[in-house]
Every structure is written in structure tokens, then in C-alpha cells.
N, C-alpha and C positions, 0 to 999 in steps of 0.2 A: 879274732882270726887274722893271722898274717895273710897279707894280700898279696899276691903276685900281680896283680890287675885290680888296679885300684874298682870298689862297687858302693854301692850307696843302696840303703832302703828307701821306699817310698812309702806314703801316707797309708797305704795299705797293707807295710810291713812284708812286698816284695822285694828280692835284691835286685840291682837296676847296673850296668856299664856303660859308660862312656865309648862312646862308638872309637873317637877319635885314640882312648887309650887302647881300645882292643887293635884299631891299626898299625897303630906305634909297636905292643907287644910283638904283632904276627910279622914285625918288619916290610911289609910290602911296600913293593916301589911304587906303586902307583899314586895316584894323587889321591886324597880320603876325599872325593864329592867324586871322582871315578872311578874308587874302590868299591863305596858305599851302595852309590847308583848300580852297581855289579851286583852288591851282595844280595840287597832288596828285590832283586830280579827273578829270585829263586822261590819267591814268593812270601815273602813279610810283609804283612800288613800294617800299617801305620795308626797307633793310638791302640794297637794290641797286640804286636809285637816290638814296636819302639815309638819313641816320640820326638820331635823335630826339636833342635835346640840350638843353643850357643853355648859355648866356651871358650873362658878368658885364657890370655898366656901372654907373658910377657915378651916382647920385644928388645930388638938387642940396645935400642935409646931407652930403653926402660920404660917405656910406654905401654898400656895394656891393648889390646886386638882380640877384638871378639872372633870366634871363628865360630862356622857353622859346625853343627856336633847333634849326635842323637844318643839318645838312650834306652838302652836295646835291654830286651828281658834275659833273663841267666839263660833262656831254651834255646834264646835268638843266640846268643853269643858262644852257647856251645855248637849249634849247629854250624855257625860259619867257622868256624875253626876249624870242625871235622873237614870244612869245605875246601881248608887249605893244601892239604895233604902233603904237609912237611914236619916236620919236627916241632916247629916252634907251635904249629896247629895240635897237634898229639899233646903236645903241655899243656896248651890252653885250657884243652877240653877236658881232660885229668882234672887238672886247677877245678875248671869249674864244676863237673863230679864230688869233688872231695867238696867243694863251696857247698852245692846244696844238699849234701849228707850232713855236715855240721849244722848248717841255717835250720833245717828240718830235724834234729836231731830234738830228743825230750827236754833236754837241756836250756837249749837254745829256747825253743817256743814259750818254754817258763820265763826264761829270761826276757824275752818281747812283750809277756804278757803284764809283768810285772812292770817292766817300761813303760807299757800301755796305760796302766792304772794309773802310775805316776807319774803320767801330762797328763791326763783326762782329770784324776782331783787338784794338778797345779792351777790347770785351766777353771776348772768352778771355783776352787780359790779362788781367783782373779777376777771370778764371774762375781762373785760373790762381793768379794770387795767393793767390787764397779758400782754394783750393785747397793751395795749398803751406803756410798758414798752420795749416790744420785740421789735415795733415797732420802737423806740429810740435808742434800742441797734441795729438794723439791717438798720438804716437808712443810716452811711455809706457807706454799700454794694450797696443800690439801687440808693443814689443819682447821678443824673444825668443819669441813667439806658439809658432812651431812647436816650441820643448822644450818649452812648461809648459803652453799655455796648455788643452789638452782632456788634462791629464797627471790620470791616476787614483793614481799611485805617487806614493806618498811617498817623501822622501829625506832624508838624516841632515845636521845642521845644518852637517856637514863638506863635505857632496858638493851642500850652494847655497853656500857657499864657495867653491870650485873654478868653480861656473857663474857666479858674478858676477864672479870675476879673470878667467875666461876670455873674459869679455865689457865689459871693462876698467874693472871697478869693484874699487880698491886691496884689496882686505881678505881678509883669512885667515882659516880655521874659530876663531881665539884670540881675533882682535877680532869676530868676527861675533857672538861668545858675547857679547863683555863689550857692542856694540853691543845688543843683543838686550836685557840685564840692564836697562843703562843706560835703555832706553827703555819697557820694561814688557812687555817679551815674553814674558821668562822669569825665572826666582825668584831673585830675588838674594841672599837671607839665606842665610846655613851654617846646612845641616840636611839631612835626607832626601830634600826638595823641591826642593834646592836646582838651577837650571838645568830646571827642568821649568817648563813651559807658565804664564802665568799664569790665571785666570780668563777677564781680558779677551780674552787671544789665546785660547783656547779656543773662547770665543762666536763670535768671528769666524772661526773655524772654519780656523787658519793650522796650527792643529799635530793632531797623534794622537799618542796614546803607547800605544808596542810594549811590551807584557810579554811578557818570558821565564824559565822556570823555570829555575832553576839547580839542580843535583844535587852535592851537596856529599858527600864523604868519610865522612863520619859518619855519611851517612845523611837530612841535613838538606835540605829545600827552601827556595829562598831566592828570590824574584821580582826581576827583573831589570825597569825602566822604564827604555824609552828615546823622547827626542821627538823628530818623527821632524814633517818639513815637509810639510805638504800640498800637491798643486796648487793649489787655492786660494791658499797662503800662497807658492809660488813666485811667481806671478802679481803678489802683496800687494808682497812684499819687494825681485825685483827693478826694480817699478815706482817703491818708496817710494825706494828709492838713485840711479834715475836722474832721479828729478824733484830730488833734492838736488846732482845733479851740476852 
């Protein structure tokens, strides 16, 4: 629609003017915050018949200056027009007659609505996207969720072995060990220690280690250590192998 008075829709698909151009159009001399303070006196109520704002405009150094400005509803704007009672007021308010017979026309409303559709499916598009993107990046926090992730039981270095092949990460309780060593899991020097937890994984709280007494022949007791994976460390290891994947 060619505009004689520049208008804008709002988010609720009404047409909306600029205070400041409808003063400019109706030529009045007066200053637009002593025009406006006039026009709103006739009784316009504010956030339902306009809304308080700013508008930019260039200056003569080329600088931009906010000015204050409102934006008034097409009912607001024909009214003060009528209120002008001069020629340039009789245009206005024709102008904005023929504005909401077109806006309001079968035409038109098809055309908005069809608009409407297409940002509302760009927007879940998008939603969508976001969505499947997060989902990708948080996927190895939840994989496997329901074995490990509220798991109080601990399990032997053999039997997340088992749960990471079974969940298609290649490796066996033999490489899971030497993986473990290799990366500072568990002790890698020949000794006593050797395959038990190290400090670091302890702090972070990936293992416990199960004693048990052994009853020997003789008569001897001899303590048995074994490291044994936490929940926690279910959680740790099979997320650290699928972000390597």
C-alpha cells in the first residue's frame, strides 16, 4: 500500500504511526511535545491508545538524535486529524479510512495470515535447530543416563568394560586397564599399588577400593584391594570415550 504517512504493524498485526510523522504531515507549528501534550488532552490513554517512544533523525553534522516520539493507533491518528480542521487534517483522515478498509480487507487478512505462518514455522525451525544442536552437544552427559547415571553401586573395572562394548565403544577389560594406566587413572609402576587408583582419580571420586580378608592355611590373614568404579566414575569414563569417539 503506498503510504502517504509512513505506518508500521505491531506484533499483534495492528497498524501503528509515528506521532512525530503525523505532525510533520498536519504541518503544525507548534512544537511536537506541545502539540502532542494538546492532542492526548482530548483524552488518549497511554499503552491503549499510543505508546511512549524514541525516534532517530539525522542531524545536520551527520550525527543521529534521538527524539521523543509516540506511537499512536490508526483510531488515534484519524481522530486527531479530524481534530485539525483544515485541509491537510481532511487528508489525513481519508488517508487513514482508505488505510484501514485495505488492512481489513479479505485480501489483506490472508496475506497477514500467511505471513503469520511463515515466522511462526521459521521460528520452530530455528527452535528446532537450537534444539537438535543442544541436544548433540549434551548428548554425552545423558548417554547411558538410565544404567549409571543415579547408579550408588560400584562395578569392577571388567564389568564397564562389558558396558562400554555393549554400547559400542571397541574395548576390553585388558585395554580398559592399560587405557586407564596410560592416562593416569590407575598405577602404573610394578608394585603393590600397582592397577589401583591413582590420587588424582581418587579426588575425583571415579573409584573405591574394596578390602577383603583372606584366610590363609597357616593361619595368616592377608588383605585383598580391589578398585572397583563408581557411579560417578561410570558417568566420567563412559562420557570421556564418547566425546573421543
Amino acid at each position: 500500500m503506498n503510504q502517504l504517512i509512513p505506518t508500521q504493524p505491531n506484533e499483534q498485526g495492528n497498524l501503528l504511526v509515528s506521532g512525530r510523522d503525523l505532525h510533520e504531515f498536519l504541518e503544525s507549528n507548534e512544537r511536537y511535545s506541545k502539540w502532542f501534550d494538546r492532542m492526548r488532552g482530548y483524552g488518549f490513554v497511554e499503552n491503549i491508545d499510543f505508546t511512549s517512544g524514541q525516534k532517530s533523525t539525522l542531524v545536520n553534522n551527520g550525527a543521529i538524535r534521538e527524539l521523543e516520539d509516540h506511537l499512536l493507533t490508526v483510531n488515534m491518528a484519524k481522530e486527531i486529524s479530524m481534530l485539525q480542521r483544515n485541509e491537510k487534517g481532511k487528508q489525513a483522515r481519508q488517508y487513514f479510512l482508505d488505510l484501514e478498509r485495505k488492512w481489513n480487507s479479505p485480501e489483506m487478512v490472508i496475506k497477514r495470515a500467511h505471513e503469520y505462518l511463515e515466522r511462526k514455522v521459521e521460528a520452530l525451525t530455528t527452535d528446532n535447530l537450537l534444539l537438535t544442536e543442544q541436544v548433540e552437544k549434551d548428548k554425552p552427559k545423558v548417554l547411558f543416563a538410565d544404567a549409571v547415571t543415579a547408579s550408588k553401586t560400584s562395578i569392577l573395572i571388567g564389568e564397564l568394560a562389558k558396558l562400554l562394548k555393549q554400547n559400542g565403544v571397541d574395548t576390553g577389560q585388558q585395554r580398559l586397564f592399560q587405557w586407564m594406566r596410560d592416562n593416569g587413572y590407575l598405577i602404573r609402576r610394578k608394585g603393590t599399588d600397582y592397577n589401583m587408583p591413582t590420587q588424582r582419580a581418587m579426588e575425583l571420586g571415579l573409584f573405591e577400593i574394596k578390602e577383603s580378608a583372606i584366610n590363609h592355611s597357616d593361619g595368616h590373614v592377608t588383605i585383598n584391594k580391589t578398585p572397583k568404579v563408581t557411579g560417578k566414575g561410570q558417568v566420567y569414563f563412559i562420557n570421556k570415550f564418547k566425546e573421543a569417539s
